[in-house]
Backbone as a printed PyTorch tensor [residue, N CA C, xyz], in Angstrom:
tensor([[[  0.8510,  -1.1790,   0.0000],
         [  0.0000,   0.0000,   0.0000],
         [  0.8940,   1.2390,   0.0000]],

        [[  0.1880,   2.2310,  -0.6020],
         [  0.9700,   3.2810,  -1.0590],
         [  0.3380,   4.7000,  -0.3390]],

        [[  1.0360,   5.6710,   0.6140],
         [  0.1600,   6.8450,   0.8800],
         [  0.9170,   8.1510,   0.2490]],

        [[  0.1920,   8.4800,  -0.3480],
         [  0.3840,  10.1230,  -0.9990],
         [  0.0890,  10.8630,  -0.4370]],

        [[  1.0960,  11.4790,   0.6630],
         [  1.2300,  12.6820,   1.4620],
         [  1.4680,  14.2210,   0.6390]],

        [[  1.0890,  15.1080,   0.5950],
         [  0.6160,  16.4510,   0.1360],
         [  0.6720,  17.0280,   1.2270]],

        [[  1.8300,  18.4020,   1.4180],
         [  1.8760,  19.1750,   2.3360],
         [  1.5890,  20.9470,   1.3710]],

        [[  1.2460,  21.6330,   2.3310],
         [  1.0860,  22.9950,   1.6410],
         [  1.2830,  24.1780,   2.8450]],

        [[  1.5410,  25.0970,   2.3440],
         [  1.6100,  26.3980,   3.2280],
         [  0.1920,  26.5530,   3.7100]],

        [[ -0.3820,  27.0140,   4.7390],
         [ -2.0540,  27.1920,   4.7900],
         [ -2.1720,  28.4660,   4.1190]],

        [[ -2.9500,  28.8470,   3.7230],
         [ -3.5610,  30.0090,   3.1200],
         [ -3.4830,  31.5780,   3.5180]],

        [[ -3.4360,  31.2790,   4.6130],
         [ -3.0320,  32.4440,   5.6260],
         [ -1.7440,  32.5860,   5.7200]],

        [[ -0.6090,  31.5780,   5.2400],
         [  0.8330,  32.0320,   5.2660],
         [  1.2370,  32.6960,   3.8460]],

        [[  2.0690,  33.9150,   3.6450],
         [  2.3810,  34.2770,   2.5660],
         [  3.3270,  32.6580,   1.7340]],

        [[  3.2200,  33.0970,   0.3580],
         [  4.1110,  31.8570,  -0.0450],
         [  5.0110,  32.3150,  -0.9010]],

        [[  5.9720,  32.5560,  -0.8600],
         [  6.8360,  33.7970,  -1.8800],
         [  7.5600,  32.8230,  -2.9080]],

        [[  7.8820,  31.4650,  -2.8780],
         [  8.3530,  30.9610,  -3.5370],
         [  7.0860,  30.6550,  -4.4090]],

        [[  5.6470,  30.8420,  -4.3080],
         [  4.6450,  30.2250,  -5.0970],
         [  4.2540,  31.5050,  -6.3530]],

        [[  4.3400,  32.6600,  -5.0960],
         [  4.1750,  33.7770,  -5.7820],
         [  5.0360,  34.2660,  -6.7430]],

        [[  6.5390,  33.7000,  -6.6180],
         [  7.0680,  33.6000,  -7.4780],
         [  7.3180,  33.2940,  -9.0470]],

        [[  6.9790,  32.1720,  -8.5770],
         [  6.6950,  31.4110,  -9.8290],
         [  5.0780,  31.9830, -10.6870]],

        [[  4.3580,  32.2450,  -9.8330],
         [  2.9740,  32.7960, -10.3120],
         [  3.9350,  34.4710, -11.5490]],

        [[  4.5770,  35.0760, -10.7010],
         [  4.6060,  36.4230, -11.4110],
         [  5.5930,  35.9310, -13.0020]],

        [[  6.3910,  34.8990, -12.4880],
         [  7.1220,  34.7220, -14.1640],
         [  6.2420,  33.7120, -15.0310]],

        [[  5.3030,  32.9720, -14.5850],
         [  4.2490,  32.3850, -15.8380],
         [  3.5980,  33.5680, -16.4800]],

        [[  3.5620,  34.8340, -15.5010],
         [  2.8490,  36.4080, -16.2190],
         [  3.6600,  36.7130, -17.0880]],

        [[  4.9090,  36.6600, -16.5140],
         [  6.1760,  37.4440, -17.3250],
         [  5.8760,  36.5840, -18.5560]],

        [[  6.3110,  35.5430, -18.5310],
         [  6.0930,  34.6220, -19.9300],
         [  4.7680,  34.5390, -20.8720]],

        [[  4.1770,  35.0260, -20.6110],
         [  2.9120,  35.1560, -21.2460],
         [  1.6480,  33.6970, -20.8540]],

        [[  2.2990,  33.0580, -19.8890],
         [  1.0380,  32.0500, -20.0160],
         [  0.0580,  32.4100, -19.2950]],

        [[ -1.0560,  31.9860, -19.9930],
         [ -2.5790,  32.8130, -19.6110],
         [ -3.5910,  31.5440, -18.5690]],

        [[ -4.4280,  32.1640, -17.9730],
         [ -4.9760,  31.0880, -17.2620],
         [ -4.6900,  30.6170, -15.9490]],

        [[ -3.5730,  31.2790, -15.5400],
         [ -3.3160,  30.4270, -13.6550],
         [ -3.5460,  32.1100, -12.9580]],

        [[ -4.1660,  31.7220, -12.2840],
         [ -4.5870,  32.6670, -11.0840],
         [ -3.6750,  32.6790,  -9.8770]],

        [[ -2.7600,  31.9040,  -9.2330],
         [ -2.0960,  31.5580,  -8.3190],
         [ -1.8380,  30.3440,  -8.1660]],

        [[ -0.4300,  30.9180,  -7.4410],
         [  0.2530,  29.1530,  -7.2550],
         [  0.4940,  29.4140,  -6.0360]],

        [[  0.6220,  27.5470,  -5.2570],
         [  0.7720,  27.5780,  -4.3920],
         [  1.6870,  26.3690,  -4.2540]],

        [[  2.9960,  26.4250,  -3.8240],
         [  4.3280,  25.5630,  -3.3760],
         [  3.9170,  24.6490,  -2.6480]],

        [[  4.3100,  23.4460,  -2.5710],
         [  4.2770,  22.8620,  -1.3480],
         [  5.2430,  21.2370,  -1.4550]],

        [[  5.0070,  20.5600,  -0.4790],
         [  6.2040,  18.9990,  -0.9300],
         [  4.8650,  18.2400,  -0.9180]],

        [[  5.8090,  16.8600,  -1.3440],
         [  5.0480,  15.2790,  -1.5640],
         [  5.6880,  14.4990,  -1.0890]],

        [[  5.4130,  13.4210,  -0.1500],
         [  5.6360,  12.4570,   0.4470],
         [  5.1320,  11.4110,  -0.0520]],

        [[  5.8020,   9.9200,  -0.7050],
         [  5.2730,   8.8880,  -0.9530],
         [  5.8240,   7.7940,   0.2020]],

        [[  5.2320,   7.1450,   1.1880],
         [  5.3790,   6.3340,   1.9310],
         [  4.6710,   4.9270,   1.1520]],

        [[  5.3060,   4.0660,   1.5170],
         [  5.6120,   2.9530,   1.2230],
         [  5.0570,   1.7760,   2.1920]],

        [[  3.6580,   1.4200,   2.7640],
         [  3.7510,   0.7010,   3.7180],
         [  4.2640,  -0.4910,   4.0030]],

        [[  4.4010,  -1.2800,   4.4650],
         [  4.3840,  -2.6990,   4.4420],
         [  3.4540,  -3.7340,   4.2330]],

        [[  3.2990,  -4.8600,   4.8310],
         [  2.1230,  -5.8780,   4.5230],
         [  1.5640,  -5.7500,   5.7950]],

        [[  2.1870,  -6.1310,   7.1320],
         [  1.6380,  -5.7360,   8.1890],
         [  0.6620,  -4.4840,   8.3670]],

        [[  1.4620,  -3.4830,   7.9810],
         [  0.5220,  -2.0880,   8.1170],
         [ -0.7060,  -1.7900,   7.1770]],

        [[ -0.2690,  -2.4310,   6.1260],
         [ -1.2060,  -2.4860,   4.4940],
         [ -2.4710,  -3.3400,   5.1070]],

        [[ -2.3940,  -3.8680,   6.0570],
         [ -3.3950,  -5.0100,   5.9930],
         [ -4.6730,  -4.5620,   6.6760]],

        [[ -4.8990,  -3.5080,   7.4740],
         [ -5.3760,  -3.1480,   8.0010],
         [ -5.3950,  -1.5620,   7.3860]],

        [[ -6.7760,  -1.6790,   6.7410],
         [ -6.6730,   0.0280,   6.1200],
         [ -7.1270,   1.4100,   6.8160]],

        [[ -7.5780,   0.6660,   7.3380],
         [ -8.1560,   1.9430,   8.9850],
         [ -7.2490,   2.1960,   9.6690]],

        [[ -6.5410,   1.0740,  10.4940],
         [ -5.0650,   1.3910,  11.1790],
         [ -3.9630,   2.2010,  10.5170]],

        [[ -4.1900,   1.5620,   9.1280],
         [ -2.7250,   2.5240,   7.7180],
         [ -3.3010,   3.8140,   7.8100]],

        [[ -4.7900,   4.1980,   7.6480],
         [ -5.1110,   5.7520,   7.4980],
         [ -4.2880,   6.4160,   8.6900]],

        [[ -5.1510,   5.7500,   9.7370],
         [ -4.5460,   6.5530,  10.9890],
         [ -3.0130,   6.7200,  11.1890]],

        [[ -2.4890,   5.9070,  11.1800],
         [ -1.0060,   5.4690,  10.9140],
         [ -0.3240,   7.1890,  10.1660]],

        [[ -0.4890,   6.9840,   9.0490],
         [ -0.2650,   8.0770,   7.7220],
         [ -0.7670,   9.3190,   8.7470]],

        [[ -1.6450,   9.5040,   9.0460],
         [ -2.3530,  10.3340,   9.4580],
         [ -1.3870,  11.1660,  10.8690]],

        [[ -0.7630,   9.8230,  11.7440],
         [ -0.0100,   9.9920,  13.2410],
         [  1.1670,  11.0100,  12.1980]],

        [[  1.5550,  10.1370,  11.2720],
         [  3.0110,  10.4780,  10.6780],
         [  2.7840,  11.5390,  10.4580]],

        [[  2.1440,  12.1120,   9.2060],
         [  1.8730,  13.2940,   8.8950],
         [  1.7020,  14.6370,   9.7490]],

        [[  0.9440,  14.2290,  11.3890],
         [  0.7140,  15.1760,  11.4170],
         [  1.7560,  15.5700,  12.7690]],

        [[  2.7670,  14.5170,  13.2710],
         [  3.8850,  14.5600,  13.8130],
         [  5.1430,  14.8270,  13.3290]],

        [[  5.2090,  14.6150,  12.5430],
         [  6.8580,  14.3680,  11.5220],
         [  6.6700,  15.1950,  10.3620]],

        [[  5.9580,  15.1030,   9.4500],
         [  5.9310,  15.3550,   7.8380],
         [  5.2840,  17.4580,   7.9450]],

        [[  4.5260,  17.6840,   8.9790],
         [  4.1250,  18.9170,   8.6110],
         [  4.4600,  19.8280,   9.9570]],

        [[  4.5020,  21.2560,   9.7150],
         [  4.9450,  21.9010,  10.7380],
         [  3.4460,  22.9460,  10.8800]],

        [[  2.4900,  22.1610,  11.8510],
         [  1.2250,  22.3230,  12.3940],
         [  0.9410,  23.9430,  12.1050]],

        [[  1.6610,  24.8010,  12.7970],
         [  1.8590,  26.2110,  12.5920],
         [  1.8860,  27.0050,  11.3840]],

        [[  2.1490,  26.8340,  10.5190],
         [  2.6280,  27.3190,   9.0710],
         [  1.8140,  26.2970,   8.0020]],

        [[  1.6660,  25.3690,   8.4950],
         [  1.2310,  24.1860,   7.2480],
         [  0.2460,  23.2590,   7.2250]],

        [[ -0.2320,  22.6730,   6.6510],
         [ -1.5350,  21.7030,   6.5580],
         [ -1.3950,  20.8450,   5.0790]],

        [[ -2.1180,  19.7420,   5.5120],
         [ -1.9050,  18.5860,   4.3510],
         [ -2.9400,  17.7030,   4.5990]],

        [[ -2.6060,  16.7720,   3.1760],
         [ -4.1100,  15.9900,   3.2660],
         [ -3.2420,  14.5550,   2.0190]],

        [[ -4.1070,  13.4510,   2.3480],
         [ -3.5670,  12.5650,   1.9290],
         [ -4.1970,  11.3600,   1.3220]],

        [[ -3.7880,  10.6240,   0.1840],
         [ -4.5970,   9.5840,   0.0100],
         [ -4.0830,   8.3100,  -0.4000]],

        [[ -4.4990,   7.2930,   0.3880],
         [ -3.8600,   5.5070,   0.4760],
         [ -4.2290,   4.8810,  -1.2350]],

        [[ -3.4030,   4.3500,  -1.8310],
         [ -3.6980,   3.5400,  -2.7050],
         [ -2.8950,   2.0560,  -2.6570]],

        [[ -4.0400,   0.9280,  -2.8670],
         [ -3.9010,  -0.6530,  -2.5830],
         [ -2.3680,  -0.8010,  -3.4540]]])
């Protein structure tokens, strides 16, 4: 089993590296994005033990994520298990 961790700045934090990139897709002429927003990806890898139990793996992903992988203050994320 596979979890796709997605972290992001929350909305309320400026994101200057997003905004960044937002002002040179202007510079370049591409039309159509309203804002960007930066953030990382985490692919965890479970095991068979942990895989086996998909309620325990959510929560699991869920402990990790919201101990280790994101910094509660500044950030928020969301995630999804695939078999």
């Amino acid at each position: 089993m596979k979890a796709h961790v997605y972290v992001t700045l929350k909305r309320t934090v400026l994101d200057a590296q997003g905004q960044t990139v937002a002002d040179a897709l202007r510079r370049m002429n591409y039309k159509g994005v309203a804002d960007v927003r930066q953030g990382k990806y985490f692919l965890l890898t479970l095991d068979a033990t942990a895989a086996a139990d998909p309620t325990a793996a959510e929560a699991e992903v869920n402990r990790i994520a919201r101990e280790i992988l994101v910094n509660p203050v500044i950030e928020e994320y969301s995630f999804r298990l695939e078999p």
